[in-house]
KOLDRENVO-862811 format. One record per residue (C-alpha): residue in one letter; x, y, z; residue number from 1. Coordinates in steps of 0.5 Angstrom, whole numbers, padded with zeros to 4 digits. Example, Ala and Ser with C-alpha at 12.3 -4.5 7.8 and 13.67 -1.06 7.14 Angstrom:
<zavos>
ZAVO_A_0025_-0009_0016_1
ZAVO_S_0027_-0002_0014_2
</zavos>
This chain:
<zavos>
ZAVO_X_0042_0047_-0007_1
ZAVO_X_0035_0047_-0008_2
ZAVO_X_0032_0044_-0015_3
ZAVO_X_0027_0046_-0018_4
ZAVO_X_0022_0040_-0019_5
ZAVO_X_0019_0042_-0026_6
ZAVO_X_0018_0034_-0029_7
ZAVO_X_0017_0034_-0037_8
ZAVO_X_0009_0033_-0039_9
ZAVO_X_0010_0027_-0043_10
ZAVO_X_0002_0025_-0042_11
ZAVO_X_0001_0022_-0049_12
ZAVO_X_0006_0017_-0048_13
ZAVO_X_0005_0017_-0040_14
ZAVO_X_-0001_0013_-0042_15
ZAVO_X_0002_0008_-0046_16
ZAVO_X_0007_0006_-0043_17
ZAVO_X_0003_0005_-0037_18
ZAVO_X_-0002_0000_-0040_19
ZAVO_X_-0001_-0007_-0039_20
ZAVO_X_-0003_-0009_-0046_21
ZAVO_X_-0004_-0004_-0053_22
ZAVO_X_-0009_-0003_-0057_23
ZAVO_X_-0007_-0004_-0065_24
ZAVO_X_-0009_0004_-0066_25
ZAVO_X_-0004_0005_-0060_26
ZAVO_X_0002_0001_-0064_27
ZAVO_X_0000_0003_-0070_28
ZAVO_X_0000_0010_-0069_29
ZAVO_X_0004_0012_-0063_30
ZAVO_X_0010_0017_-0063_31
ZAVO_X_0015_0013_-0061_32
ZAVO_X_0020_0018_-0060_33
ZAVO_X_0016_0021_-0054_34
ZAVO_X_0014_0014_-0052_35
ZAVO_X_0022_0013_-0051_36
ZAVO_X_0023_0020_-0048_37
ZAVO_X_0019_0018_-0043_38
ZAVO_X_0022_0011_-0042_39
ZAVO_X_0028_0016_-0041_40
ZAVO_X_0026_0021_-0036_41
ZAVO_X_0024_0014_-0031_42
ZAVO_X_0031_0012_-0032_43
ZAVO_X_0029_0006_-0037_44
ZAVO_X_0035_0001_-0040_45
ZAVO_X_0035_0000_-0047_46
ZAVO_X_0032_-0007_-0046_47
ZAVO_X_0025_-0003_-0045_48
ZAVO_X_0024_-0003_-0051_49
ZAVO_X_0022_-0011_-0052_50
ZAVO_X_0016_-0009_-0048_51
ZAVO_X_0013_-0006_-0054_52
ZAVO_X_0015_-0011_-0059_53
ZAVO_X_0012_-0016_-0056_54
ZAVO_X_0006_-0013_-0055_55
ZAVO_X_0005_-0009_-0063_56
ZAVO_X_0008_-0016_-0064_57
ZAVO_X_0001_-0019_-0063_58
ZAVO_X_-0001_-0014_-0069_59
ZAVO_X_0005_-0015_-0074_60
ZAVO_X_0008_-0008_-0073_61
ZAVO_X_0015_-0007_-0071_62
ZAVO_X_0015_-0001_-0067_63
ZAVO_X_0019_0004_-0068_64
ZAVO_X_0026_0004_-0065_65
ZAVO_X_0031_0008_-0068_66
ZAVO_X_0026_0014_-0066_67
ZAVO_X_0025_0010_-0059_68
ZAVO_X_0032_0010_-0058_69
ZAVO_X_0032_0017_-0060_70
ZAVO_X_0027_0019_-0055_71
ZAVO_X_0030_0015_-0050_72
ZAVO_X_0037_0018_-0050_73
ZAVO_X_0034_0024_-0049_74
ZAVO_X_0030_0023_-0044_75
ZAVO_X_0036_0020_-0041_76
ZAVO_X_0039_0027_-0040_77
ZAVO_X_0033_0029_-0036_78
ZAVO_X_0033_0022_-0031_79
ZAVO_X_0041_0023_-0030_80
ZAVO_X_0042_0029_-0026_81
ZAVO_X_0041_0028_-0018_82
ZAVO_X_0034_0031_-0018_83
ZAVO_X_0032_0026_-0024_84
ZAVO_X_0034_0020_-0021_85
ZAVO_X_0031_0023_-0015_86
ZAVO_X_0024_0023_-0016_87
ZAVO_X_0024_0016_-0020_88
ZAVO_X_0027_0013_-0014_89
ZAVO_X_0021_0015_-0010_90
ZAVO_X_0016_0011_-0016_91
ZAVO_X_0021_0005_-0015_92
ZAVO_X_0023_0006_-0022_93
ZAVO_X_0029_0007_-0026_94
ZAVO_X_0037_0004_-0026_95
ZAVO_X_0044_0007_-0024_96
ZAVO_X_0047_0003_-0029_97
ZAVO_X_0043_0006_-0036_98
ZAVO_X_0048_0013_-0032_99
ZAVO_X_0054_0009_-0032_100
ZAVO_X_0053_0008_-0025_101
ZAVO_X_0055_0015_-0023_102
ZAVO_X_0057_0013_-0015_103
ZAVO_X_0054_0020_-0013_104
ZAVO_X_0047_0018_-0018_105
ZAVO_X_0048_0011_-0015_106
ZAVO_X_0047_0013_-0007_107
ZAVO_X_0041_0017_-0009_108
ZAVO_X_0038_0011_-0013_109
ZAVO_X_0040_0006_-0007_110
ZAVO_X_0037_0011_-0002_111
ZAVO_X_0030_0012_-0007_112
ZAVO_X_0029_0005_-0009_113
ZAVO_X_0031_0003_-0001_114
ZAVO_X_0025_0007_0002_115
ZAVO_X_0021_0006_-0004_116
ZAVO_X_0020_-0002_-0002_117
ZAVO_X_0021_-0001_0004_118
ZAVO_X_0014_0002_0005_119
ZAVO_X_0012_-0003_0000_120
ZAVO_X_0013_-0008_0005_121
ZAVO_X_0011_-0005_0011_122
ZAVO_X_0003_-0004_0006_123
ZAVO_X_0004_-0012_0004_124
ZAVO_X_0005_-0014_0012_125
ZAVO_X_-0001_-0009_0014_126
ZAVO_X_-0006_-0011_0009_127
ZAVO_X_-0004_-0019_0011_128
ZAVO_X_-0005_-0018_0018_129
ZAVO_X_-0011_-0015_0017_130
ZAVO_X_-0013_-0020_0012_131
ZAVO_X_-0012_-0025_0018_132
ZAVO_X_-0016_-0021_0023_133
ZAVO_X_-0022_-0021_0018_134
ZAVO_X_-0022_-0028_0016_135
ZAVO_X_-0021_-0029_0024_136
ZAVO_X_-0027_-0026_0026_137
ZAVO_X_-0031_-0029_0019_138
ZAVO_X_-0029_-0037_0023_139
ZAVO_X_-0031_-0035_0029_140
ZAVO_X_-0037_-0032_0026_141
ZAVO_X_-0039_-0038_0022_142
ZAVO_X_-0037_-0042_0027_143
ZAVO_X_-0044_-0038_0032_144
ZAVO_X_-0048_-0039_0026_145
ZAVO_X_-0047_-0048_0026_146
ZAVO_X_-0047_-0048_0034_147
ZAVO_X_-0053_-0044_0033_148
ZAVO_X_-0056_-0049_0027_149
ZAVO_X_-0054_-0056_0030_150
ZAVO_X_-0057_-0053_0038_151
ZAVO_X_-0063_-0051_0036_152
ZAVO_X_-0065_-0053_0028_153
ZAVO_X_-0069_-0059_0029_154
ZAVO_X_-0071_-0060_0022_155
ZAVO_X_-0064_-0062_0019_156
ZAVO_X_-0062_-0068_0016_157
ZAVO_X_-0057_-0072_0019_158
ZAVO_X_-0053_-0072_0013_159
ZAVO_X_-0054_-0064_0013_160
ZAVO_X_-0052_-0065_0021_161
ZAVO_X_-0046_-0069_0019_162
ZAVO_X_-0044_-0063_0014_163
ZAVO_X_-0044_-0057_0019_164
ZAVO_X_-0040_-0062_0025_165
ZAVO_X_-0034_-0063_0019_166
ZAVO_X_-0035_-0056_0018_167
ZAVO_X_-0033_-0054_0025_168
ZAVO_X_-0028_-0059_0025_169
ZAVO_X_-0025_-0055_0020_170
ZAVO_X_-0026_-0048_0023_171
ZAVO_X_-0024_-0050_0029_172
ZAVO_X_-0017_-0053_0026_173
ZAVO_X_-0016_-0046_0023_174
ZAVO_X_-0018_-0042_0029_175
ZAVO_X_-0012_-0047_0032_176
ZAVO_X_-0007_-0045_0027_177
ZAVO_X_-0009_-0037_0027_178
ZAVO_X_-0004_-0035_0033_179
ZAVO_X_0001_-0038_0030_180
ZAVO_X_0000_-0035_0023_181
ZAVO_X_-0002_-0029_0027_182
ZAVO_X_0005_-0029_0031_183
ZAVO_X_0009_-0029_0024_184
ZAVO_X_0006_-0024_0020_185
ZAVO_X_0006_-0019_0027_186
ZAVO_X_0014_-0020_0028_187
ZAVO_X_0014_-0020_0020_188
ZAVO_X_0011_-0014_0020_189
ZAVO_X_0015_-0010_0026_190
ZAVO_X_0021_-0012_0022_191
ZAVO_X_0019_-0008_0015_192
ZAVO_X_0017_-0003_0021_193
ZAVO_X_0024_-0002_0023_194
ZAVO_X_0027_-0003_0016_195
ZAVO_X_0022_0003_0013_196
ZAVO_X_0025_0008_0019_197
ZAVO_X_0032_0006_0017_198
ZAVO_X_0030_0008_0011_199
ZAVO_X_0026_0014_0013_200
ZAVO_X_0032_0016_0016_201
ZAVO_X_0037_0015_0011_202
ZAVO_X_0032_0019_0005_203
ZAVO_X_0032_0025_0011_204
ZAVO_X_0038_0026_0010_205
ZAVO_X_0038_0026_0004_206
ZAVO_X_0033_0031_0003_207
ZAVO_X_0037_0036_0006_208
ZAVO_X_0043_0035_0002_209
ZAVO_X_0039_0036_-0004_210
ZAVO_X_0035_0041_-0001_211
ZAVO_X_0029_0038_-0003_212
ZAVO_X_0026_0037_0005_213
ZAVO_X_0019_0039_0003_214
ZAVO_X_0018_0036_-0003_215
ZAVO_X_0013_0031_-0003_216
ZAVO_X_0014_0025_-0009_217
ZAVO_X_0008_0024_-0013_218
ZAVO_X_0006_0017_-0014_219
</zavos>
């Protein structure tokens, strides 16, 4: 069966609900049913809404939350069907429960949110190795530069030159330390490596039998 992957254009509250703060013209003047459907749409529970209290709180407003629950339920009947559940499992949002824990809508989820931390993951490994390579080679330049300074500036302080060789002796200890720190985060790195294939795998498969081979989340 091949879905049609149309999503609803909730941008008004698409734009709130992705804000880490609110303003008090937002509280104040934001269409909570829209808000709730789409927290709906992205399988939020009903517990989302404490978010916004918190927030509009700092304001003395009190969002609206039977309009908001309102929204939500209906956005709920666009999150608990195969493709609904689908897509926010690729964002690495929504939950099984808020549809009962449907076990067919819980495997899709499971296989979603799976793949979507599993390429997190693999992200935050790549960038600390890469991180580790960079301040490597940053050490072992720093290191050239007060060799250089301590062989052949003769104008330095003997309290300047003091400085430069506890400097190299903390360099030195942390060059030291890099292979370890390396090897760690190489091996963590072929571990979320492995588990992103089987996860590749399992959303593969998946993707054939929602005929949804093609499709590409959007994130």
């Amino acid at each position: 069966m091949v879905f049609r992957l149309i999503f609803p254009l909730l941008m008004a509250a698409a734009v709130l609900a992705s804000c880490a703060t609110f303003s008090e013209e937002e509280c104040q003047y934001s269409d909570w049913e829209l808000v709730g459907q789409n927290d709906g749409a992205n399988g939020s529970s009903s517990g989302a809404f404490q978010r916004y209290v918190k927030e509009c709180g700092r304001y003395g407003i009190r969002p609206d939350s039977v309009a908001y629950e309102r929204g939500r339920k209906e956005g709920l009947k666009t999150y608990c069907t195969p493709q609904g559940v689908y897509e926010a499992g690729m964002r690495g949002r929504g939950s099984a429960a808020v549809c009962g824990n449907a076990p067919e809508l819980a495997r899709i989820h499971r296989i979603t949110i799976e793949y979507f931390n599993a390429r997190r993951d693999v992200a935050r490994a790549r960038n600390e190795y890469e991180r580790l390579f960079n301040r490597r080679r940053f050490v072992r330049r720093e290191i050239e530069e007060i060799r250089d300074k301590l062989a052949y500036d003769d104008g330095l302080s003997d309290e300047k030159r003091k400085n430069f060789r506890r400097q190299l002796e903390d360099y030195y200890d942390e060059l030291d330390d890099f292979d370890r720190r390396e090897y760690r985060v190489r091996f963590f790195l072929r571990d979320r490596e492995r588990d992103l294939a089987r996860a590749e795998a399992a959303l593969f498969m998946l993707q054939e039998e929602l005929g949804l081979r093609d499709y590409r989340p959007r994130y």
